[in-house]
N, C-alpha and C positions, 0 to 999 in steps of 0.2 A: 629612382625616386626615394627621398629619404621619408624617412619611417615615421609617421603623423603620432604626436601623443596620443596617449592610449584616452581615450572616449570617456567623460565620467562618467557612471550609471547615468538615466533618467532619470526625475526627481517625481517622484509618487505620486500616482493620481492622490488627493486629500479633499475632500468635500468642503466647503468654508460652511461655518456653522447657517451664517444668510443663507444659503442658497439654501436650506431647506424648508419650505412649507409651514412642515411638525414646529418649525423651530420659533419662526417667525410670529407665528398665530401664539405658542406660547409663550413667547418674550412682550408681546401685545396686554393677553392675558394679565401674566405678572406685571406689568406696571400699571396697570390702569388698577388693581387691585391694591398694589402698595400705596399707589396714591389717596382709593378712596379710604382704604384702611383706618388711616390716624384720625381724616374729619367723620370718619362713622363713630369713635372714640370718644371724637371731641363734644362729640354732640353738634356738629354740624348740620343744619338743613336739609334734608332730604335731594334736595333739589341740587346741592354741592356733591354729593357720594353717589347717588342716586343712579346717574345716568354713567358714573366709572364700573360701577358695580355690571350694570349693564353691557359695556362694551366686554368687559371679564369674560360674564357669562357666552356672547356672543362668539367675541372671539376664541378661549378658547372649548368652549360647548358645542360649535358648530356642525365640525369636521365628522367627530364620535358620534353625534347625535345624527347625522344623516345617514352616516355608512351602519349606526343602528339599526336605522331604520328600512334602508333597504335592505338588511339581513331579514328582519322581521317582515317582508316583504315574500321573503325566500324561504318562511316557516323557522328560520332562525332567531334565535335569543341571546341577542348580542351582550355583552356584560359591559360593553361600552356602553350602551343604551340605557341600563341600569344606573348606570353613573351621571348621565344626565339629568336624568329622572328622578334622582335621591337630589339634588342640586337644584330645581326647577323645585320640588317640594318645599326644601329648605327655606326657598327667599317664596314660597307662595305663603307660610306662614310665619314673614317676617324674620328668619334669620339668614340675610342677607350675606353677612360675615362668615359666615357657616360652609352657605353654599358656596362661595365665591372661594374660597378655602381650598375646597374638593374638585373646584373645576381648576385651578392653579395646581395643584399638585397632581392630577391628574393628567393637565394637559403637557406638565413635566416630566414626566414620566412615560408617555408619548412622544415626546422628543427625543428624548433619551433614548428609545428603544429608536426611533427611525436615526439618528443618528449612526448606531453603532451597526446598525444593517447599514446602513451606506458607505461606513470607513468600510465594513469587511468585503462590500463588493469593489471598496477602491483597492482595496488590496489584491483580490482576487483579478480583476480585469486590468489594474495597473500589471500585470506581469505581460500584459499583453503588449505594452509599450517599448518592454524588452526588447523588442524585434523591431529595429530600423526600416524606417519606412521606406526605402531605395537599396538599391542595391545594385554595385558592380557588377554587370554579364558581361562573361568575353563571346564573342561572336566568331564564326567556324574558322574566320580568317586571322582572327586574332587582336579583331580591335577592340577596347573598352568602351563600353554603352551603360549609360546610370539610366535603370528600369523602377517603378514600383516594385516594390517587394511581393507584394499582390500579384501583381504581373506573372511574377517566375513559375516556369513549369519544369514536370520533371524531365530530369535528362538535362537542364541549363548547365553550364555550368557559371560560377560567381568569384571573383576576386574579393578575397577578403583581407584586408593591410591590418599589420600593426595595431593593436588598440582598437579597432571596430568592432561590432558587434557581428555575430552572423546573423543571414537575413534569409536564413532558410534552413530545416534539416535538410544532412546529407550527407555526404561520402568525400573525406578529403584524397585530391587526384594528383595534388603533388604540393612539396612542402612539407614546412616541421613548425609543431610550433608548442604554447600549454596554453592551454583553453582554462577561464575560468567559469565552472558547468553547475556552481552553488544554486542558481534559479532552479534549476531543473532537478538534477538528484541530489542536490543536498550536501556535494561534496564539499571538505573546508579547502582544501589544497585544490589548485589547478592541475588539470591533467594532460598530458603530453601528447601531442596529436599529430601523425603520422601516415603518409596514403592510404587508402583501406580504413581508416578510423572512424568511426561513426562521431557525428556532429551535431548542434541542436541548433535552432533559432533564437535567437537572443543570450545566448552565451555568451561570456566578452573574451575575443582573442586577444594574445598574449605579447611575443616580440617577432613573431613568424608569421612570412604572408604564407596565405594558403588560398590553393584552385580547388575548390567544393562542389560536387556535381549535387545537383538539389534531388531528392530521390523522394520527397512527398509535396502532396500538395500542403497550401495554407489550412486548409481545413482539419489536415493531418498532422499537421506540427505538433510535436511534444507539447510546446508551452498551450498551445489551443486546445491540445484534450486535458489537460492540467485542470483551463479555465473550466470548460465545461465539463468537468467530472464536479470541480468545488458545488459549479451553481448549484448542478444537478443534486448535490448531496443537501445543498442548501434547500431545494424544492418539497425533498422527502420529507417525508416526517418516519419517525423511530415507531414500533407498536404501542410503548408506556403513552406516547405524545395522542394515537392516535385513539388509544383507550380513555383518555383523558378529554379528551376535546368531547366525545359520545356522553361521557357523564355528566360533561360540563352542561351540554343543553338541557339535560334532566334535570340536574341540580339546578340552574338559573330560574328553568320553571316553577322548581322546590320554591327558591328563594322569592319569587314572587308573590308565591301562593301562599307562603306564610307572612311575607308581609303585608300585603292586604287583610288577613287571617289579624295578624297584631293591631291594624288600623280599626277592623271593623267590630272587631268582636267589644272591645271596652268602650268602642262610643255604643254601642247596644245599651250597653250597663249605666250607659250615662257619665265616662270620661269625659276630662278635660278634651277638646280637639285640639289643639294648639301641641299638648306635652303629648297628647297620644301619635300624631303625625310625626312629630321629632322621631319620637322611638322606633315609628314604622320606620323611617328614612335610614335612622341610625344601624336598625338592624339589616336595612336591603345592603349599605355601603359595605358594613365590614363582614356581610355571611356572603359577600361579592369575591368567584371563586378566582381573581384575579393572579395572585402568586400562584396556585395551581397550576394554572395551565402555564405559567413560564416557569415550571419547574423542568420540564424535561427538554427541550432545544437546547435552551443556551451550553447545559453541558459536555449535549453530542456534537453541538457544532465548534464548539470550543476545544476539543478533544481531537476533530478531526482537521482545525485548524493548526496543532500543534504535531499533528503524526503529518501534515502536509510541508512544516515548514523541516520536519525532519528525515524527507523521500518517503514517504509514506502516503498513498493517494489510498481514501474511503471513500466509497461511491458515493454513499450513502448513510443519513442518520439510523435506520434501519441495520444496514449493515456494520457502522459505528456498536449499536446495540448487540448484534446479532454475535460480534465477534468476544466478547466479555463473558458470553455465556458457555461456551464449549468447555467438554468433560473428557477432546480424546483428539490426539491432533496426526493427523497421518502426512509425512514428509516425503514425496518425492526425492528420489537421489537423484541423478546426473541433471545438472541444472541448478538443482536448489541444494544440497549438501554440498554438493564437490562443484567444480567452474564448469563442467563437462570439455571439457581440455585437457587431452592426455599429456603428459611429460615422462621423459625418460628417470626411473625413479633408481637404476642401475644400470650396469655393461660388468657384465660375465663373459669374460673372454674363455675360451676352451683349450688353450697350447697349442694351435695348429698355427704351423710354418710360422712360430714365432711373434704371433699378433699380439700386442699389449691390450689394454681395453680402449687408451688413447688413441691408437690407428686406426685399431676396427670399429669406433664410432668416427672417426672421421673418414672411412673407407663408406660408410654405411650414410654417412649425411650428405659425400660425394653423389651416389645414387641415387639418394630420395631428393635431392636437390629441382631436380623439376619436378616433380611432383606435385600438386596440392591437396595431399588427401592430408586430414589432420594430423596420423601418425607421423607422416612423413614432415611435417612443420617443426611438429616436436622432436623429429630425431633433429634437424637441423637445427634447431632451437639449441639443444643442449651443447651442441659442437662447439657455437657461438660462446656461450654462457662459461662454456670453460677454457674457452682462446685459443682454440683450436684452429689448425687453418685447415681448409677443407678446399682439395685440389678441385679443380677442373671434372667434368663427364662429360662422354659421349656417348652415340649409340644405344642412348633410351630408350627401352622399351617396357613396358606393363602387362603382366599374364594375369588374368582372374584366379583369382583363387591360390595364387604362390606367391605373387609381388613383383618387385621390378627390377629389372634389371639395367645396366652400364659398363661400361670401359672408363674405369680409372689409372692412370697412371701407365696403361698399358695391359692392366690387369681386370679379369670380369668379375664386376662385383654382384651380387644377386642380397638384394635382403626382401624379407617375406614371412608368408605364416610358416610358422613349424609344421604345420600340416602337411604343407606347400612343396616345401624343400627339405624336408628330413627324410622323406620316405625312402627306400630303398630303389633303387633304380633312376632318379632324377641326377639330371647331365647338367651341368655346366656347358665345358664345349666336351664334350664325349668322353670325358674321363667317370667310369664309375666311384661309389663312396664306400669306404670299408663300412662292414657291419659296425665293427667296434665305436667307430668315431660317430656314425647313425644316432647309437646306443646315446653314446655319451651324450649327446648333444637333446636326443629327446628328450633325455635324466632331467637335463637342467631345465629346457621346456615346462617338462611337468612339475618343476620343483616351483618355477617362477608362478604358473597359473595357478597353482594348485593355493599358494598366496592370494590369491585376488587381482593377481595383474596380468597384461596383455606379455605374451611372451612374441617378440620375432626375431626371426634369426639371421642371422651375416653369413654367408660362405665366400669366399675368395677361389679362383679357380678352380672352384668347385668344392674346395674344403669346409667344412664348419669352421667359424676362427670364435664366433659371440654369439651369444644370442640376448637383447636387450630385455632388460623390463621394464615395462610403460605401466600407469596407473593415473587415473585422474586426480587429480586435485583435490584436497577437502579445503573449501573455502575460512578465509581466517574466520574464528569465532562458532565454528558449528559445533565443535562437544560443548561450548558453555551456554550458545543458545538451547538444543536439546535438554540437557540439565535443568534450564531455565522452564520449558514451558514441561517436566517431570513436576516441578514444584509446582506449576499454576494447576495444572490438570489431576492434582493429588495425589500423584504416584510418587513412589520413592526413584530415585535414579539409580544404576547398579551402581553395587560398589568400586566395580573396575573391568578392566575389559572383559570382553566375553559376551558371546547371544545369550547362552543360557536359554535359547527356545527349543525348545523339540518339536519335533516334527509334527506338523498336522494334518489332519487328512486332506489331502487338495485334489486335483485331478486327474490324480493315476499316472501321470508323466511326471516327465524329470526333463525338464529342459535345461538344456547347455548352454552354453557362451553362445548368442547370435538368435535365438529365441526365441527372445524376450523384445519388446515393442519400444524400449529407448535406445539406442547403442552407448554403449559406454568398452568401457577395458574390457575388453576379450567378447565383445559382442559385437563390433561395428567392423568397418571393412579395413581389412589390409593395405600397408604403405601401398598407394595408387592401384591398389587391384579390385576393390569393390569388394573383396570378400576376407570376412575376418580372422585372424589370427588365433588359434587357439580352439577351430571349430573339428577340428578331425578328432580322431580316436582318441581314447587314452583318457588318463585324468581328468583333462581339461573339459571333456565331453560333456559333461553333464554335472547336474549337482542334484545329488538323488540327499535321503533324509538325515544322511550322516556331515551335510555341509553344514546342519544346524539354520536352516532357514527355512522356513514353508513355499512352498510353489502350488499355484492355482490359487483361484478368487473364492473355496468352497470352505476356507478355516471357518469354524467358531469362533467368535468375538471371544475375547477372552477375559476381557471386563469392561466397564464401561469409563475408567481411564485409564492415559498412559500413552505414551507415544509410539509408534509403527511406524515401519520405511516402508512402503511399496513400492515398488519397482518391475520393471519390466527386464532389467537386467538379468545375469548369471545369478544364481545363489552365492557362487564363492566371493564374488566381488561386489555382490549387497552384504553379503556377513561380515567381511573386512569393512567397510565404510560404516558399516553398524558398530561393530567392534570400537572402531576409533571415534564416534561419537557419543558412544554409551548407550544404544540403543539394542534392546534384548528382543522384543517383537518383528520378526522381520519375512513378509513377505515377497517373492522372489520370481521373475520372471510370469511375471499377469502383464493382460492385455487390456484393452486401455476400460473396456467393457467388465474386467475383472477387478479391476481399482474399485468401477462405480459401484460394481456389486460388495464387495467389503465393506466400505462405506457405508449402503444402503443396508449391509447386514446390524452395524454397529448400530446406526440410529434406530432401525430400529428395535433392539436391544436396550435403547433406553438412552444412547450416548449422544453427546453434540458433537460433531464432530468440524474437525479444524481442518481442511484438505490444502495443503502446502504445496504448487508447484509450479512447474512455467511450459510445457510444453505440450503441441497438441492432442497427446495422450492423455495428457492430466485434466483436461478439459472438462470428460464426463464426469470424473471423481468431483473436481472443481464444482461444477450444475447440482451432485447429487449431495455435496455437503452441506450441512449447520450454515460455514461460512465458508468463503476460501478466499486463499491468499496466493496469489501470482508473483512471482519475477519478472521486473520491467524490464529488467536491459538485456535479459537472453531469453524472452518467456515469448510464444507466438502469441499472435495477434488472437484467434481464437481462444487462450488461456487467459490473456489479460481483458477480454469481453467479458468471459464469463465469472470469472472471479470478483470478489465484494471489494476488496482490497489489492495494491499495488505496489511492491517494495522497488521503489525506482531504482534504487542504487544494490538491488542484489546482494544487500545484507541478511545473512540469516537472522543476524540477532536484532536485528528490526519488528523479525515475527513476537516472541514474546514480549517483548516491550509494548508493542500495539495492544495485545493479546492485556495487558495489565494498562495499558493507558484507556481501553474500554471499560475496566471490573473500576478501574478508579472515577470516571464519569458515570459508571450506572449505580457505585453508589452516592456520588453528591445528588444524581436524578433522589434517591431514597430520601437523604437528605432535606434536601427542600419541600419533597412533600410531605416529610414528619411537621419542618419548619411552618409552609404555609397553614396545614391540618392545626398542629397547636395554637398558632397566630389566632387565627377563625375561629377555632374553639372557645379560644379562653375570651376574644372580644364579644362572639355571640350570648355568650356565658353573664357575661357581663354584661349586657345589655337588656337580655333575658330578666336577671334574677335581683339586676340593682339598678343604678344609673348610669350611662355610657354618656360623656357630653358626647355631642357631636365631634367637634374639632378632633377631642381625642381619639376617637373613633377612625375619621381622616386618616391622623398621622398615624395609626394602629396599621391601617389596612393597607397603607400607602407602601409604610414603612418596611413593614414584610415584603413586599411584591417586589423594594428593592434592594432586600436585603437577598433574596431567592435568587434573584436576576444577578447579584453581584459576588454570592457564590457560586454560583453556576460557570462565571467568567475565569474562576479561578485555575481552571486547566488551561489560559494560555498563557500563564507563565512559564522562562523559560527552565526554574526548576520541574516542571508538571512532567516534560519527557524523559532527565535524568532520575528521577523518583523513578520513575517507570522502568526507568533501566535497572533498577537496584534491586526490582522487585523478584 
């Protein structure tokens, strides 16, 4: 079958301005006002302006004035209700113009606000459309069946062509192809998709069909927890918001209680009523704490709009909040610093029987070749990577605790822990190993670990020939993200490498490579043997207080900023990954109970704390922090529950960008309430001490509510997240 052009996007859910309500009633509103406007002017009859003024108020007074009402129903003091009520005043004492003014501006204003809630839910739930409403199932026999998408369960599998969309996450089973995955983590470039590849729902395939085994439900789809985290964050409200809303009913009551107070007290004295009503009316409209209370949403949810369109999911306006404020940020390693994927980071061949480093990594990638334990992917990995051809194996087999072994070429290959296979007395086929070459071979062992890396070793009929160094990954950008949030959290960054920590009191142990509660290089299990490399005697063993790292959960906070790795790993290879990101604080092989407790020591010490990580371990740390931030694409499901925040695309330097795209919406929140406070001020001031006309009072109070609302909007620009980056 030839290859269908590729599918345009869908075209965006968009609200049409009709279809809303808010909009309707006040487009109603404003014309029946502009009409009666000019014959109110003109001096027109009563009887001509009269009943346009009416349909105004009507129309748009109706809506506010009910759902006033039943707030006030519910011991509420709706500040809509107030606005009615200063309007219903106005035209009871003949200023018609007035009121009819405040209920136009007012009920625009209300449009406007339900409007821009409804693009942003189009936006949000259009992502939902992403995802093709059918989709190709092959069936066990191998025929094509077009299902609902809805339909599909997991374990399906689904034919995806050329240019379609995928119609479900999952696991692609066979095929090649590049996915373009921008909907979901934000990437600009498409990514190249291969069996074993993870895949998302509504992502649009490339020039390659692909067989997809569908591995979650619809309820579970990426794009579906996307939606419902937005709404969700959309439901919350921030503490400023919710502190605000509590004063708000006090203050409204204030404002009643002085207006009446201004009505009644100067007709006592024998005021005019006509000019004393005005004034009461004037004062309830513009001491109406209207921009206030839109002072603090629009810029959380604006914020979290823009950290959403750049893989960045916030639960919550709260958590939006929450995350702006931290004085001390603690980063998990394997995961969130490094890829947690070892690589061969060298090959140390030993001079035996002649082996280059060339051979004995391809001797060594022969063996691990069935295998799938990660080390053994990554000795295969590298073989590939440098064009290596990598004969043939037979006679497979895997020992715990040594590694595995093979027949290559004729020859038995054994690669494994140095634990494993160094020791004195360990056979091949029944040849023993000289002391000497033992020696030599453990030297390099411990020279490797004692670096920070996974040492394992190659023998050839039985000889030492290599022994390789493996090391995880540091993901691109993590010394300049670290550096970055050294500046947000007000510490200085070291000047250059080096912990520069001393040792702290922890708890009386020193734990080795294998420990510690993540695996990482020299903690996790051996090429196919379950047991890890680097855990016997010797150097490697341990990392007591001269690795320059702390171990146990019982340090002293040591200020209240500044960045820490915790980790569950070795100390040597938490000090090396610290080293290379700049980070001099360094916690080392704590259990996952032990994270929480640092944590919980820091805060309460005074600090906020910023819990960085993605795996089940990190979990508690995650629950007991300020805030926390998860890894979407390698983080467990229990890390990305419990965490405030989401980095979809496993960016470190996504973290302090967020971290400054919050301090930059919690001060425009400052912002606008300086803005609406002075507004209010200086109009009640003036109304107080001189003359306020009405009208101008309107556009005074109007005007603010959308001048607050319209900088508040100003973080979805898309300079709002580069600024954040620079920060």
């Amino acid at each position: 079958m030839a290859p269908t052009a590729p599918a345009p996007p869908p075209r965006p859910r968009r609200t049409r301005l009709s279809a809303l309500p808010e909009v309707r009633w006040a487009a109603l509103a404003a014309l029946a006002f502009l009409l009666a406007f000019p014959l109110d002017l003109a001096g027109a009859p009563a009887w001509a302006w009269g009943p346009l003024y009416a349909v105004c108020y009507a129309a748009g007074g109706w809506e506010p004035g009910l759902a006033g009402l039943q707030a006030l129903r519910e011991h509420t003091l709706d500040v809509d209700l107030l606005m009615v009520v200063a309007a219903v005043g106005a035209a009871g004492i003949g200023q018609f113009l007035d009121g009819g003014l405040l209920i136009v501006i007012f009920a625009a204003s209300g449009a406007l606000e339900a409007l821009a809630t409804r693009r942003t839910e189009d936006s949000v739930r259009g992502l939902l459309d992403l995802a093709p409403s059918t989709a190709v199932r092959l069936t066990t026999d191998g025929r094509e069946e077009t299902v609902e998408a809805a339909a599909l369960r997991v374990g399906d599998t689904v034919l995806v062509r050329p240019g379609e969309r995928l119609p479900a996450d999952g696991t692609v089973l066979a095929g090649a192809s590049e996915v373009d995955q921008a909907t979901i983590t934000g990437e600009p470039l498409p990514v190249d998709k291969a069996p074993d590849d993870e895949v998302f729902a509504g992502t649009l395939n490339g020039t390659g069909a692909l067989r997809v085994r569908v591995g979650k439900d619809a309820t579970e789809w990426a794009i579906a927890r996307i939606v419902a985290m937005v709404e969700e964050a959309g439901r919350t409200k921030a503490p400023t918001q919710v502190f605000v809303e509590k004063v708000e009913q006090r203050y409204s009551a204030a404002v009643v209680a002085v207006t009446l107070t201004l009505f009644a007290v100067p007709l006592f004295f024998g005021a005019d009523f006509t000019t004393t009503l005005l004034r009461a009316m004037t004062f309830m409209i513009v001491a109406s704490p209207c921009a206030v209370v839109l002072a603090t949403m629009p810029p959380l949810l604006s914020a979290i709009a823009t950290a959403r369109r750049h893989g960045v999911l916030v639960k919550s306006a709260a958590a939006m909040e929450r995350l702006g404020a931290v004085t001390r940020v603690a980063l998990d390693k394997t995961g969130t610093l490094t890829e947690g994927a070892p690589r061969v980071a060298g090959v140390r061949p030993l001079g035996s029987g002649g082996t280059d480093e060339a051979r004995a990594l391809a001797l060594a990638a022969a063996a691990e070749q069935p295998s799938e334990h990660p080390i053994a992917r990554a000795v295969v990995a590298a073989a590939r990577v440098r064009g290596l051809r990598v004969p043939g194996a037979c006679a497979f087999s895997s020992t715990p605790g040594q590694g595995v072994r093979a027949v290559v070429e004729g020859r038995t290959v054994r690669v494994g822990s140095p634990a494993g296979l160094l020791s004195a007395g360990v056979s091949g086929s029944g040849e023993g190993l000289a002391e000497e070459q033992l020696r030599g071979a453990r030297a390099v062992a411990s020279e490797i670990e004692a670096a920070g890396q996974t040492a394992v070793a190659v023998l050839v009929d039985g000889l030492p020939v290599a022994v390789l160094a493996l090391t995880d990954r540091l993901r691109p950008g993590a010394p300049d993200a670290v550096a970055r949030l050294h500046r947000l959290t007000g510490a200085e960054a070291p000047p250059g490498p080096g912990t520069g920590a001393e040792p702290g009191p922890g708890t009386g142990a020193e734990p080795g490579p294998g420990t510690g509660a993540e695996p990482g290089p020299g903690t996790g299990a051996g090429p196919g043997t379950g047991a890890g490399p680097g855990t016997g005697p010797g150097p490697a063993a341990g990392a007591g207080p001269e690795a320059g790292a702390r171990t146990g959960a019982e340090a002293e906070p040591t200020s209240e900023a500044g960045v820490t790795l915790l980790t569950g790993d070795n100390a040597r290879a938490a000090r090396r990954t610290a080293e290379e990101c700049g980070i001099t604080d360094v916690r080392a092989g704590l259990l996952p109970q032990d994270k929480a407790a640092a944590v919980r020591a820091w805060q309460d010490a005074g600090a906020k704390v910023l819990m960085v990580g993605d795996g089940v371990n990190d979990a508690p740390a995650l629950a007991a922090a300020h805030s926390g931030v998860a890894m979407g694409r390698v983080g467990s499901d229990l890390a990305l529950e419990t965490a405030d925040a989401v980095v979809v695309r496993d960016e470190t330097g996504a973290v302090p960008t967020v971290v400054a795209l919050s301090r930059r919406a919690r001060r425009l929140v400052v912002q606008n309430l300086v803005i609406a406070s002075v507004c209010i001020g200086a109009l009640v001031t003036w109304d107080l001490a001189g003359h306020l006309p009405l009208p101008l009072g309107v556009l005074g109070h109007e005007g603010s509510t959308v001048l607050v609302g319209l900088n508040g909007l100003r973080l979805l620009r898309a300079a709002a997240w580069r600024r954040a980056a620079d920060a």
